[in-house]
C-alpha positions in Angstrom: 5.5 -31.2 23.9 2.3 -29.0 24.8 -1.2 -30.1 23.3 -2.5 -27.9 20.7 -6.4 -27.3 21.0 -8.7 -25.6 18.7 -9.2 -23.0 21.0 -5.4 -22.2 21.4 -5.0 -23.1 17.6 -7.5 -20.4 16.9 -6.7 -17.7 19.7 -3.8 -15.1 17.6 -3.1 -11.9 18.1 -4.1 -9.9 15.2 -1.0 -8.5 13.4 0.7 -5.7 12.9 1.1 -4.4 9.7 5.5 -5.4 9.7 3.2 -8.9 9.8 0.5 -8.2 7.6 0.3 -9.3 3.7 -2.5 -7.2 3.1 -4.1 -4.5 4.6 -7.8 -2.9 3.8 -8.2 0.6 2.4 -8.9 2.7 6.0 -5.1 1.2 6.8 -4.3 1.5 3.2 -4.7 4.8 3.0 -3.6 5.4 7.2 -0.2 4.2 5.8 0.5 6.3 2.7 -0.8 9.5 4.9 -3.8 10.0 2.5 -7.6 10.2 2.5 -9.8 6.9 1.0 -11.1 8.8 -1.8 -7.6 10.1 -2.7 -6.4 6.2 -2.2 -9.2 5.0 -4.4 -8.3 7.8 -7.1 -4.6 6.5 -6.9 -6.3 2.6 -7.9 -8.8 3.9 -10.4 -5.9 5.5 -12.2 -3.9 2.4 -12.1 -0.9 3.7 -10.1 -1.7 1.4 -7.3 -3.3 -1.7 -7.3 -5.1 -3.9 -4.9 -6.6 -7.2 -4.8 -11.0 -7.2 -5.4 -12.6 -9.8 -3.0 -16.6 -9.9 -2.3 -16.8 -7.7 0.1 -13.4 -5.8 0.4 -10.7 -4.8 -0.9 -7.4 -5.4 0.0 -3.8 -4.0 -0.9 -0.6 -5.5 -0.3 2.2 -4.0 1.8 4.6 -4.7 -0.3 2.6 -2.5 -3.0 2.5 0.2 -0.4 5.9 0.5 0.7 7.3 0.4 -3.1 4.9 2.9 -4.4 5.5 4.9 -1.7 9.8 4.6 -2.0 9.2 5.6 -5.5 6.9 8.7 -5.0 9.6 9.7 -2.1 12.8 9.4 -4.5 10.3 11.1 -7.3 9.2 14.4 -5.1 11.0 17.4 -5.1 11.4 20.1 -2.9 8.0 22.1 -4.7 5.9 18.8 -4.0 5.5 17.9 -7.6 6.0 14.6 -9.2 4.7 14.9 -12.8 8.1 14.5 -14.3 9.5 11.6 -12.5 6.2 10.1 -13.3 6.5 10.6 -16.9 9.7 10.0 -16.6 11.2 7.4 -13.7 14.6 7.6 -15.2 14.7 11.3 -14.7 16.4 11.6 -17.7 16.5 15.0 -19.9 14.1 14.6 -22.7 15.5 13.9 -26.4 
């Protein structure tokens, strides 16, 4: 059995984001294909969410990916989105 030292305890790779929990905004924003500012729009409207620290801000992949499954089912061919918004069942209106 090898010897685990605080310098090998302490030497990891960084990871990748199929690793990562979290991600800042600058990845964030690298992984949904938009700007910071259009990111931070997205949060101050509530339709993504992140996690407030001193100092950062974080967001979780998990948020990502969904938000980003549901915006791709949602789009249609002339880029809008309103609707399925509005309306994530896609259903008629009564």
């Amino acid at each position: 059995m090898a010897l685990i030292t605080s310098q090998t305890f302490f030497q990891r790779e960084p990871l990748g984001v199929d690793e990562a929990v979290c991600v800042r905004r600058t990845k964030a924003a690298q992984m949904l294909a938009v700007s910071v500012s259009t990111l931070d729009r997205l949060v101050k409207a509530g339709d993504i969410t992140c996690l407030k620290l001193p100092g950062c801000v974080l967001f979780r992949v998990d948020t990502l990916r969904a938000w980003a499954s549901q915006r791709e089912s949602c789009d249609d061919a002339r880029g809008g989105t309103t609707q399925c918004v509005a309306n994530p069942n896609n259903t008629p209106a009564a």
